[in-house]
C-alpha positions in Angstrom: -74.6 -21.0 4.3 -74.8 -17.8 2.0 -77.5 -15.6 1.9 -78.4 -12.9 -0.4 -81.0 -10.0 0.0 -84.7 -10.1 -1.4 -83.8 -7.7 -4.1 -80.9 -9.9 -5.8 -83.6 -12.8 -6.5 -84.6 -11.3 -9.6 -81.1 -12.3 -10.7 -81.2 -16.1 -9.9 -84.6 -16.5 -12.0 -84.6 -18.3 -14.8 -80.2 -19.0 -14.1 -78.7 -22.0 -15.3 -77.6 -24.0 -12.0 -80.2 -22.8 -10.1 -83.9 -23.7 -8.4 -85.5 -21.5 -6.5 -87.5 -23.4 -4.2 -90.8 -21.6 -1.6 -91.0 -23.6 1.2 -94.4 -21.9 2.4 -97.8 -23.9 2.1 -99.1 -24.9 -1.3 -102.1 -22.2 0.3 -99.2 -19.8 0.8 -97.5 -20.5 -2.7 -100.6 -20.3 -4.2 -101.6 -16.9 -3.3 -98.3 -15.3 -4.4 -94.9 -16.8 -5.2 -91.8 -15.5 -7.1 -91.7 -16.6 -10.7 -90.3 -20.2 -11.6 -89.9 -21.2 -7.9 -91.2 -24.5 -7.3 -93.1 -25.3 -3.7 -91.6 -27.5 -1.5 -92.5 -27.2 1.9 -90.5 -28.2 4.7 -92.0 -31.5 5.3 -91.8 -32.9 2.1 -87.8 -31.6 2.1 -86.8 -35.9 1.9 -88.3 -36.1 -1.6 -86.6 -33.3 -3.5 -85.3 -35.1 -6.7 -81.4 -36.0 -6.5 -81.3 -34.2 -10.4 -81.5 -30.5 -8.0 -78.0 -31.8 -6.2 -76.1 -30.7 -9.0 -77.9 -26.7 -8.6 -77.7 -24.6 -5.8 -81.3 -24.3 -4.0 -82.5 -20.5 -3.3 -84.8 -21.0 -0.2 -87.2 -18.6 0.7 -90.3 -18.9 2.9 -92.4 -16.0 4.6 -89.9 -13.8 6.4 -86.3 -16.0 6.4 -85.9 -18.1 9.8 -87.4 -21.2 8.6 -85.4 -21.0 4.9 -82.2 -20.4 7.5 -82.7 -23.4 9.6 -83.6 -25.7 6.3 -80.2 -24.1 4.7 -78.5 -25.4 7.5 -80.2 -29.6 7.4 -79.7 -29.5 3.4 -76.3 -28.5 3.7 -75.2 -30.9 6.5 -76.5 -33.5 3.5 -74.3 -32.2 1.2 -77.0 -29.7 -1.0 -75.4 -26.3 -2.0 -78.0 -23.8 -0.5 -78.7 -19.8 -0.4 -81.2 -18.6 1.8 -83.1 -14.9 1.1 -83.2 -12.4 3.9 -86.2 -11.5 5.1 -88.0 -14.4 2.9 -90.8 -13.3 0.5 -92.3 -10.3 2.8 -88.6 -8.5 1.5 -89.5 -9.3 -2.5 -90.4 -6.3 -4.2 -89.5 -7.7 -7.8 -90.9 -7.8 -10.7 -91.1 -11.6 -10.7 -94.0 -11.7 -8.6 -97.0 -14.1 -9.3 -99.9 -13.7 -7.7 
């Protein structure tokens, strides 16, 4: 499982071959999120659509031990995954949506 820092995000946004995916709340999502990340929290994990196999998931939740242990489940099933250190309390970018 590869992780990158908060500050790289900004990078993956909007990048071919990759979803960014919040795994907070819809409350959670809804109060701030980072731009073009879609909400999927952990329990509804089963239903991702097979189309994201073929993209490499950027997991984030609310400070990183949660998007590490779902890394770790997706990837025994085969997904390509990177998780975000520190989850969204580390973002500082300007793709922010609040």
């Amino acid at each position: 499982m590869d992780t990158i820092p908060a500050k790289e995000i900004d990078w993956y946004v909007a990048k071919p071959g990759y979803r960014i995916v919040d795994l907070r709340s819809a409350a959670d999502f809804s109060k701030g999120h980072i731009r073009g990340a879609i909400n999927v929290p952990e329990e509804a994990l089963n239903f991702l659509p097979e189309e994201y196999r073929n993209e490499t998931l950027i997991l984030y939740c609310e400070r990183g031990a949660r998007s590490i242990s779902v890394a770790r489940d997706l990837e025994k099933k085969g997904w390509r995954t990177k998780t975000v250190i520190g989850g969204i309390n580390a973002y500082r970018g300007v793709n922010l949506v609040k």
